[in-house]
C-alpha positions as CSV (number, residue, x, y, z in Angstrom):
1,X,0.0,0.0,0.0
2,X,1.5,3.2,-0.7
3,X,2.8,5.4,2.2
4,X,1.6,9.0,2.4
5,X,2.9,12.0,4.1
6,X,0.5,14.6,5.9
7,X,2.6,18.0,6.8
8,X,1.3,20.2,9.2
9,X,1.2,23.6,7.5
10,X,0.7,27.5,8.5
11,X,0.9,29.6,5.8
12,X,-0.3,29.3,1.9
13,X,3.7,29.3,1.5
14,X,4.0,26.3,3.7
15,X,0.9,24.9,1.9
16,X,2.9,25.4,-1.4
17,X,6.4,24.1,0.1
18,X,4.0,20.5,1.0
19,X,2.7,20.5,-2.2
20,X,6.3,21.1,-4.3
21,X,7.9,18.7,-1.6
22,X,5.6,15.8,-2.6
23,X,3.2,15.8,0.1
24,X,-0.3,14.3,-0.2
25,X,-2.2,16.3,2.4
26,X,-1.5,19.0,4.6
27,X,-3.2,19.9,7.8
28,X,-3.8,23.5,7.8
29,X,-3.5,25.5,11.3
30,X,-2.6,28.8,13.0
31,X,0.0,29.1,16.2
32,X,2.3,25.8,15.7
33,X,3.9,26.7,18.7
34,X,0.9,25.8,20.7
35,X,0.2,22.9,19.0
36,X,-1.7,24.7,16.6
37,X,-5.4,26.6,16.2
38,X,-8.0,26.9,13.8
39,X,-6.8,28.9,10.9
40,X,-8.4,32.2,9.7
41,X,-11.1,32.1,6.8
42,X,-8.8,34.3,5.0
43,X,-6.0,32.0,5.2
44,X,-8.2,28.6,4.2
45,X,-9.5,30.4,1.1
46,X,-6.0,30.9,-0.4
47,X,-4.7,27.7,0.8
48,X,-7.4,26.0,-1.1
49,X,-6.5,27.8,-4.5
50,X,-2.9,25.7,-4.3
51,X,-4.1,22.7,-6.8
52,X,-2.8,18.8,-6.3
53,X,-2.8,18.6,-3.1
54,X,-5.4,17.8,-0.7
55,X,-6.3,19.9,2.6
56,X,-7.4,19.3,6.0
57,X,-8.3,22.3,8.4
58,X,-7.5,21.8,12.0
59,X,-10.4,23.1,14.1
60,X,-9.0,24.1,17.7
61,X,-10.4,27.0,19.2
62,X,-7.8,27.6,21.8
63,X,-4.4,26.1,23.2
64,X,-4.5,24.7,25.9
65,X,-6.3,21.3,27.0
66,X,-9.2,19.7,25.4
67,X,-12.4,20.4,27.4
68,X,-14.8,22.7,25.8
69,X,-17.5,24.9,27.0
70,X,-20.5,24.7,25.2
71,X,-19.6,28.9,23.9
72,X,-16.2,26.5,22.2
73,X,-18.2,23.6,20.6
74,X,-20.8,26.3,18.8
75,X,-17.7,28.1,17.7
76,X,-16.0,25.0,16.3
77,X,-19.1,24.0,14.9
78,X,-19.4,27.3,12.9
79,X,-15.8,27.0,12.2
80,X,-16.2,23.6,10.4
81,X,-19.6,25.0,8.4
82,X,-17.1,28.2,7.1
83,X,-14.4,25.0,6.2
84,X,-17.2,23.6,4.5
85,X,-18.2,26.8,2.7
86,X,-15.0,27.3,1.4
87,X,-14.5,23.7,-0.4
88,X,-11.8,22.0,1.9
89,X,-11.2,18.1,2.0
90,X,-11.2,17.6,5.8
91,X,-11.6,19.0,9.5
92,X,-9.5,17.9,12.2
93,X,-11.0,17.8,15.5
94,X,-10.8,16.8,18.6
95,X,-12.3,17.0,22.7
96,X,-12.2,15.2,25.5
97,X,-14.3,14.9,28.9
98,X,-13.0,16.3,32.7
99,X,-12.1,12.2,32.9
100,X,-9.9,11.9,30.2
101,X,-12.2,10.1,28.0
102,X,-12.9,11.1,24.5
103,X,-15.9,13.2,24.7
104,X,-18.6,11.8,22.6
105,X,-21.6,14.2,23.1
106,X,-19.3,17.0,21.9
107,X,-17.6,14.6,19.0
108,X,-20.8,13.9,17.9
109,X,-21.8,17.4,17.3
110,X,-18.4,18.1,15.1
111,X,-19.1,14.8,13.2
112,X,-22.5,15.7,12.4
113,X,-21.2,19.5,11.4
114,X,-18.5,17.8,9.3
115,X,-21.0,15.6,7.2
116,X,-19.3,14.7,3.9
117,X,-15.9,15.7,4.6
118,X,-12.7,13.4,5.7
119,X,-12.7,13.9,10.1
120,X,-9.2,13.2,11.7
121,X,-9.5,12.8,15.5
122,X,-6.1,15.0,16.4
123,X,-3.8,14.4,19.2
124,X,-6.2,15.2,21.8
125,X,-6.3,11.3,21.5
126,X,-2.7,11.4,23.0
127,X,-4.2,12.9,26.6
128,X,-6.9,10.4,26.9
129,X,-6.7,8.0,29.6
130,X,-7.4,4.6,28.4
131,X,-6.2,4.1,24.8
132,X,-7.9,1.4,23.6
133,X,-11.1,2.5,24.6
134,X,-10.6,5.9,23.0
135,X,-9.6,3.8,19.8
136,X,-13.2,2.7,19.6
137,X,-15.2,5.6,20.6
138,X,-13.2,7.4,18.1
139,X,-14.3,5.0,15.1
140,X,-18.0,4.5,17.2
141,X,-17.7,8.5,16.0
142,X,-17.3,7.8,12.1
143,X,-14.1,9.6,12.2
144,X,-11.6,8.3,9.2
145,X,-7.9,8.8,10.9
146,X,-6.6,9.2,14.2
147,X,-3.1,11.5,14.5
148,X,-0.7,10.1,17.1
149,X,2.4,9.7,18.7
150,X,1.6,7.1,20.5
151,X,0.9,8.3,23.8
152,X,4.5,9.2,24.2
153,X,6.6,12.5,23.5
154,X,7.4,11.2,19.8
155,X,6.0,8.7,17.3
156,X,9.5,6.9,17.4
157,X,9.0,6.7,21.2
158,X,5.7,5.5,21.0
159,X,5.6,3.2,18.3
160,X,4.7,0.2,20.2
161,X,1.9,1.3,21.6
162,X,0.4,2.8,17.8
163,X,1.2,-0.4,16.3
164,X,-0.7,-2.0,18.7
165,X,-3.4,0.1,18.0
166,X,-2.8,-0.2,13.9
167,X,-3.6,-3.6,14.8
168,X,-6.4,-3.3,16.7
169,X,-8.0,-0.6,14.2
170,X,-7.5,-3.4,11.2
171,X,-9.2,-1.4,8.6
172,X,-11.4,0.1,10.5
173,X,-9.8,3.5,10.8
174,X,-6.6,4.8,9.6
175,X,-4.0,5.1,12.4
176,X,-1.5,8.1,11.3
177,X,1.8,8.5,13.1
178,X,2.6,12.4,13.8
179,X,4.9,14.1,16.1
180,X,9.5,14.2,15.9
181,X,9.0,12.7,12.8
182,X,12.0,13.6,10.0
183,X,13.3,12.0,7.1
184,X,15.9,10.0,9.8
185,X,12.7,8.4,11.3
186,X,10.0,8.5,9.3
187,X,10.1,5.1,7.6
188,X,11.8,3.2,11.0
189,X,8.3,4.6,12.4
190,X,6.0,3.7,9.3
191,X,7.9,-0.1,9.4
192,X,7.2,-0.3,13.1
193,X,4.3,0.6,13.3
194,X,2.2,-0.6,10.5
195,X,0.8,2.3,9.4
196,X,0.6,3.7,5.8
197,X,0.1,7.6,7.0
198,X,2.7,9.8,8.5
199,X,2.7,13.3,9.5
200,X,5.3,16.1,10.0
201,X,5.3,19.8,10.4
202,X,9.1,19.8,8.2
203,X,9.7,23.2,9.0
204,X,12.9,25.3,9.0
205,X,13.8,29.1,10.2
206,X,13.1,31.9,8.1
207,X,14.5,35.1,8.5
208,X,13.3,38.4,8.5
209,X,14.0,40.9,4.5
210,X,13.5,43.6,7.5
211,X,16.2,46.2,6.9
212,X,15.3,48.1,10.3
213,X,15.1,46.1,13.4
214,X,13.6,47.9,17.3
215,X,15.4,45.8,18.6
216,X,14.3,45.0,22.7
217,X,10.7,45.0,22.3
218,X,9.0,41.5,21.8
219,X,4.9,41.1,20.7
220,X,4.8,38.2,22.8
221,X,7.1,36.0,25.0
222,X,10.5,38.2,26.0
223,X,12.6,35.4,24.5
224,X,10.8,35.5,20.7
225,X,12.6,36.4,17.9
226,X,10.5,38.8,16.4
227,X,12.8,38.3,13.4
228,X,12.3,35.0,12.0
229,X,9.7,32.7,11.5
230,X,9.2,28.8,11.2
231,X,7.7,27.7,7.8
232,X,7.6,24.5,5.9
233,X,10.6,23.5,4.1
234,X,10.2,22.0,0.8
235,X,13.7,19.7,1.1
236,X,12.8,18.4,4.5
237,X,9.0,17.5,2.8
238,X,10.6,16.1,-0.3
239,X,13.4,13.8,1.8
240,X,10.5,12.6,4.1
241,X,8.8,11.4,1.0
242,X,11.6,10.0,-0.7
243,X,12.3,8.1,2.6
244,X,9.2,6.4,3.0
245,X,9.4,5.6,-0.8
């Protein structure tokens, strides 16, 4: 079966960088650095005018953990209708219950906003408390793909436990591998695991064309550099996709 790379991408130009690279998918999303948000409506629309390649909109309305107030789920459910709207492939969602359960009342409404698009089950499913029950309230849910790293702080370090639930999913659902995964790793994870799907965010430092620089003055944590940026890199995308080859 062939293997398939998902890169996690912020920007049209990182959307672009997936596509060039070889990518199949990307996950589209705002503030990578907190594990990412639901994207702007400006920022879907041009993504989806990038042809050959197919896109999946993350729908997160906050950092943080992964129990919603009902004010969240209305806004995620609007959030999916606008993805909807605007002709994407996918959504991406995710919530769990005060427990550590996946939350099913809540998935349920997503699900049913999403109706006729692709649903991945993100890495809320990483938080949950008992995996294997997660597994199947997640495909109980209709959802197509769950992203994971295995309950562990990399897909490399928790390959065991996703092939074990690769195995248990059958072909049921897809189980997609996501999180420290390079071109070093990818296919060690992809042949441990079982799975055909990999993610990767693939991204690499860009710096600033600003001639003037204020320096001392930061728009958000005092140890940003407000002077560079992380995008996706289209040699990391196309050696990931050469490695799993």
């Amino acid at each position: 079966m062939k293997r398939i790379l998902e890169v996690c991408a912020g920007s049209v130009q990182s959307v672009i960088a997936a596509r060039n690279g070889g990518a199949s998918r990307v996950e589209l999303c705002s503030a990578l650095e907190i594990g990412g948000i639901t994207p702007s409506k400006g920022l879907i629309e041009e993504a989806r005018k990038i042809y050959d390649i197919k896109l999946n909109v993350l729908i997160r309305p906050r950092g943080g953990d992964f129990l919603y107030n009902e004010y969240e789920v209305a806004t995620m459910e609007q959030d999916i209708a606008t993805a909807r709207q605007l002709g994407v492939d996918g959504v991406v969602i995710g919530a769990l219950t005060a427990q550590g359960d996946v939350d099913i009342k809540t998935c349920q409404r997503l699900v049913k906003a999403a109706d006729g698009l692709s649903v991945t089950f993100h890495r809320a499913f990483d938080m949950c408390r008992e995996p294997f029950v997660a597994l199947e309230d997640v495909i109980s849910l209709g959802c197509h793909r769950i992203l994971t790293s295995g309950l562990a702080s990399t897909a490399l370090a928790g390959s065991k436990l996703i092939k074990e639930l690769v195995d248990m999913a059958q072909d049921r659902i897809i189980i997609m591998p996501g999180c420290g995964v390079n071109a070093t790793n990818a296919a060690t994870i992809l042949d441990a695991t079982g799975a055909t799907e990999i993610h990767a965010s693939a991204r690499s430092k860009v710096n600033s064309l600003m001639q003037y620089r204020h320096d001392g003055v930061s728009m958000g944590n005092s140890d940003n550099d407000e002077y560079a940026h992380m995008e996706s890199d289209e040699l990391l995308i196309r050696q990931i996709v050469d490695a799993i080859k």
